[in-house]
C-alpha positions as CSV (number, residue, x, y, z in Angstrom):
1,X,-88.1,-14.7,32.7
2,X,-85.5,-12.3,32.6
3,X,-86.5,-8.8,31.4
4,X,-84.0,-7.1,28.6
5,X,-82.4,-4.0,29.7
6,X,-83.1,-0.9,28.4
7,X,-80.9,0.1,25.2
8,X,-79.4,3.3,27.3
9,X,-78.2,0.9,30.1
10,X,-76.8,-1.1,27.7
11,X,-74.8,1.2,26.0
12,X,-73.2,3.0,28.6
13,X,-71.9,-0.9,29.6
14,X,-70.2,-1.1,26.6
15,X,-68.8,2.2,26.3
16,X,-67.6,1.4,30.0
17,X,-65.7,-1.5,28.8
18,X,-64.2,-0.1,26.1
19,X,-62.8,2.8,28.2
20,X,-61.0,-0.4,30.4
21,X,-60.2,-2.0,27.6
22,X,-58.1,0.9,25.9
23,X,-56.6,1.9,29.6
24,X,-55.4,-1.4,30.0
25,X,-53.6,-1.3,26.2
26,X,-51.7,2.1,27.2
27,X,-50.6,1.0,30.4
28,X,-49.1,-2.6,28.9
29,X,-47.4,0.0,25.9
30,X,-46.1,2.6,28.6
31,X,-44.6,-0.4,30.2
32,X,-42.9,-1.7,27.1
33,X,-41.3,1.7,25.7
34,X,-39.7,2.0,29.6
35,X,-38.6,-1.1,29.1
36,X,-37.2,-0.4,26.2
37,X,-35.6,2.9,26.9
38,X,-33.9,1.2,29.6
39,X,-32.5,-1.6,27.5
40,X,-31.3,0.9,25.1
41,X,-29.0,2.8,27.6
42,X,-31.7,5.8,28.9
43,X,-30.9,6.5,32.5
44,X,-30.5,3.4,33.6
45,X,-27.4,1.7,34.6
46,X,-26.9,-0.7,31.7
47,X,-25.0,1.7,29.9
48,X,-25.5,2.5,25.7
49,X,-25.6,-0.4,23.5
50,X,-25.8,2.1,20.9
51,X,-22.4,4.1,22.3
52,X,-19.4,5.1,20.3
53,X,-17.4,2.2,18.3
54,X,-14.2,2.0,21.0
55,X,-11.7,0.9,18.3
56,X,-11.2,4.4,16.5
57,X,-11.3,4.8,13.1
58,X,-7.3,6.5,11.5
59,X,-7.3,10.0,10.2
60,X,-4.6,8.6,8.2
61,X,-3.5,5.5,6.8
62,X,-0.4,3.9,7.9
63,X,2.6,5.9,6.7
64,X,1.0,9.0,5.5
65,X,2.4,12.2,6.4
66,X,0.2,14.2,7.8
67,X,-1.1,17.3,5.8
68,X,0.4,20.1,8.7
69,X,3.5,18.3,8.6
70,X,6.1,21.0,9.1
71,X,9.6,21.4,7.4
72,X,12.9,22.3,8.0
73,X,16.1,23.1,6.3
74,X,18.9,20.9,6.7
75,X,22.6,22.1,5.9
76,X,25.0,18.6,4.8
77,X,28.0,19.1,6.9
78,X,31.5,20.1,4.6
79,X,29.1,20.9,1.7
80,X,26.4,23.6,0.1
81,X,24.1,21.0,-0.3
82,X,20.6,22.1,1.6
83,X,17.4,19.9,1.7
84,X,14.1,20.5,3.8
85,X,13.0,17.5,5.7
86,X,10.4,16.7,8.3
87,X,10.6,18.5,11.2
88,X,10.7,16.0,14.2
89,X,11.9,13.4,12.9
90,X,14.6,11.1,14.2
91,X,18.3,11.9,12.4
92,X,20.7,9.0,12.3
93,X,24.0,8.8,9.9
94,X,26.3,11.3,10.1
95,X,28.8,13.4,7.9
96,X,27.4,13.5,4.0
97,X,25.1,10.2,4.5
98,X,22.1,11.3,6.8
99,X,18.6,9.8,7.1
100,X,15.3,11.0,8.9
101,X,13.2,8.8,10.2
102,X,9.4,8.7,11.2
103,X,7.3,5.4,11.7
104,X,7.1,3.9,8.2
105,X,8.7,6.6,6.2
106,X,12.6,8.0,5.7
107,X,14.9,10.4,3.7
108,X,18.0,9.9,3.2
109,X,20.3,12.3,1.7
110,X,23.8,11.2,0.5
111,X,25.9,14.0,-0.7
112,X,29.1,12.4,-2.6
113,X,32.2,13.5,-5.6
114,X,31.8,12.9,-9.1
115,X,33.5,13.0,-12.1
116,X,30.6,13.7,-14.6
117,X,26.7,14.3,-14.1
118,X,24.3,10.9,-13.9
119,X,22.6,10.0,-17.0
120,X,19.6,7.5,-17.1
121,X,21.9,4.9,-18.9
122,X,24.2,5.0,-16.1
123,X,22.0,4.9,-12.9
124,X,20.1,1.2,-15.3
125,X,23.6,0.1,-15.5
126,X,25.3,1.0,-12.5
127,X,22.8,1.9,-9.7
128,X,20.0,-0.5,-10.5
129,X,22.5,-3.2,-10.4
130,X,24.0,-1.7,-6.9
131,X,20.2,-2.0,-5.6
132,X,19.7,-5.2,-6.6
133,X,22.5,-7.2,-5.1
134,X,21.7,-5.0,-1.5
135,X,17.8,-4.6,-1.6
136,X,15.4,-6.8,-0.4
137,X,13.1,-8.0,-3.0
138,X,14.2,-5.4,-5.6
139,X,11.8,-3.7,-7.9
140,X,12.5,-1.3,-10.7
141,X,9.7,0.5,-11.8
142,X,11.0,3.3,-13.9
143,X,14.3,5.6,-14.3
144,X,13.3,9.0,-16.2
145,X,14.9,12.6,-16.0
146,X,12.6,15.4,-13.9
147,X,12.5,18.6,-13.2
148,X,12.7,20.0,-9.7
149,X,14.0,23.7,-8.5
150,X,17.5,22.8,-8.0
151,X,17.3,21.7,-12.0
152,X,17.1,18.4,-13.9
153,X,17.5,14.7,-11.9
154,X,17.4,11.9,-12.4
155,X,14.2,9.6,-10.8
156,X,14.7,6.1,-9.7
157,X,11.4,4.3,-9.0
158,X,11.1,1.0,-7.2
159,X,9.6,-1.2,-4.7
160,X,11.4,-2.9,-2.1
161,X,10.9,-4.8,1.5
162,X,11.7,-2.8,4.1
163,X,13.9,-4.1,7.0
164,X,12.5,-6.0,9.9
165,X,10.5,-3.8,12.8
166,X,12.9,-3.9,15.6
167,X,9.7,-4.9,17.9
168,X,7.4,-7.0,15.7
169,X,10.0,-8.3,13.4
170,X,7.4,-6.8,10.3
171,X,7.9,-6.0,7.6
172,X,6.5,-3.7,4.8
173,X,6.6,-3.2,1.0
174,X,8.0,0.4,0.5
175,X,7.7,2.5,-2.7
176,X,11.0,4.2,-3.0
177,X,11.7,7.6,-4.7
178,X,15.4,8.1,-5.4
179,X,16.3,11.7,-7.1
180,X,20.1,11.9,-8.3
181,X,21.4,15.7,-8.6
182,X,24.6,17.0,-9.8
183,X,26.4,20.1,-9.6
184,X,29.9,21.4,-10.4
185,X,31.5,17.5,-9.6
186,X,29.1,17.2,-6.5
187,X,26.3,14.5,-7.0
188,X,23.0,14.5,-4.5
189,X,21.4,11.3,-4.2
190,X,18.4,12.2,-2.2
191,X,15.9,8.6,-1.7
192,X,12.7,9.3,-0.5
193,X,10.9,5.5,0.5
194,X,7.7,5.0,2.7
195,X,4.5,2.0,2.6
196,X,3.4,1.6,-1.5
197,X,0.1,2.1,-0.5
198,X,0.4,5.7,1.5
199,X,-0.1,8.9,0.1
200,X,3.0,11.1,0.3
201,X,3.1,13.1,-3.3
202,X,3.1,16.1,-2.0
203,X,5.3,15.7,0.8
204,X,8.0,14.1,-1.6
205,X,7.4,17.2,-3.6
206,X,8.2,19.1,-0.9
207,X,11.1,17.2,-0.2
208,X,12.7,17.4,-3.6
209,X,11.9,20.8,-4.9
210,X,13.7,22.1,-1.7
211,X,17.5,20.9,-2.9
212,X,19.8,23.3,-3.1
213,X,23.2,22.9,-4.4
């Protein structure tokens, strides 16, 4: 016949167990938060699988100018005709026809005789007409007279393929700005073209409140 232990005995058993029982649990969760540290890039040699994306994100979409973009005047050769223009950028053209060149975007300045100042009438009839016989997928979007510093032009607006990249053979849907000037028989055409989707008011604004006749 077995003879029951007393309650005391009995109680400090179980409170024994218990104190096993919760040691065990903390070990088996210390091993599983090292484990997990490590898998997670800690100091072990696996690295971050949490680390910075490698492909970086643009400060600026593809043909914006930058906002600290600097400017420079620019005198035509054999005229008074002065326009600021990117600093940097690549000048091809020569004499009275000249274009800058960066990446997606250009200005071209084309300073030329004429007999009488451009209306809107005449740049529909005679220069929209011009563009669409030597522009790639031609779009007009709008001819209107503006105000700049030099005085009143006349705005071209349309959309047009660029050429082919000389590398990848792409090519991109421009958004064109062309303002027409005139002065004392001397006519500025000053086009202003760059990816439809960048953001380049203010530069343009730059651009063409800078004209000087």
């Amino acid at each position: 016949m077995n003879t029951p232990l007393p309650r005391t005995t009995t109680r400090r058993r179980l409170a024994a167990g218990l104190s096993i029982l919760a040691l065990g649990t903390a070990v088996l969760a210390g091993c599983g938060a090292g484990s997990s540290a490590g898998a997670s890039g800690g100091s072990g040699s696996g690295g971050s699988a949490s680390g910075p994306d490698p492909v970086a994100t643009e400060v600026n979409p593809p043909g914006d100018i930058p906002d600290n973009q600097a400017f420079v005047a620019y005198q035509v050769p054999g005229s008074s005709v002065s326009v600021k223009v990117p600093e940097g950028w690549s000048q091809s053209g020569s004499g009275q026809d000249t274009t800058f060149t960066d990446k997606l975007n250009s200005v071209e300045i084309a300073v030329s005789s004429a007999a009488s100042a451009p209306t809107v009438d005449s740049v529909k009839s005679s220069d929209v007409a011009s563009l669409k016989s030597s522009t790639s997928n031609f779009e007009l979007r709008k001819v209107e007279t503006v105000t700049r510093k030099a005085g009143d032009a006349v705005l071209l607006t349309y959309k047009a393929d660029s050429k082919p990249d000389l590398v990848t053979n792409k090519v991109v849907r421009d958004a064109v700005e062309r303002y027409t000037f005139y002065r004392n028989g001397t006519r500025v055409d000053l086009t202003l073209s760059g990816p439809e989707n960048a953001d380049n008011v203010d530069p343009w604004r730059i651009v063409s409140d800078s004209v000087t006749l």
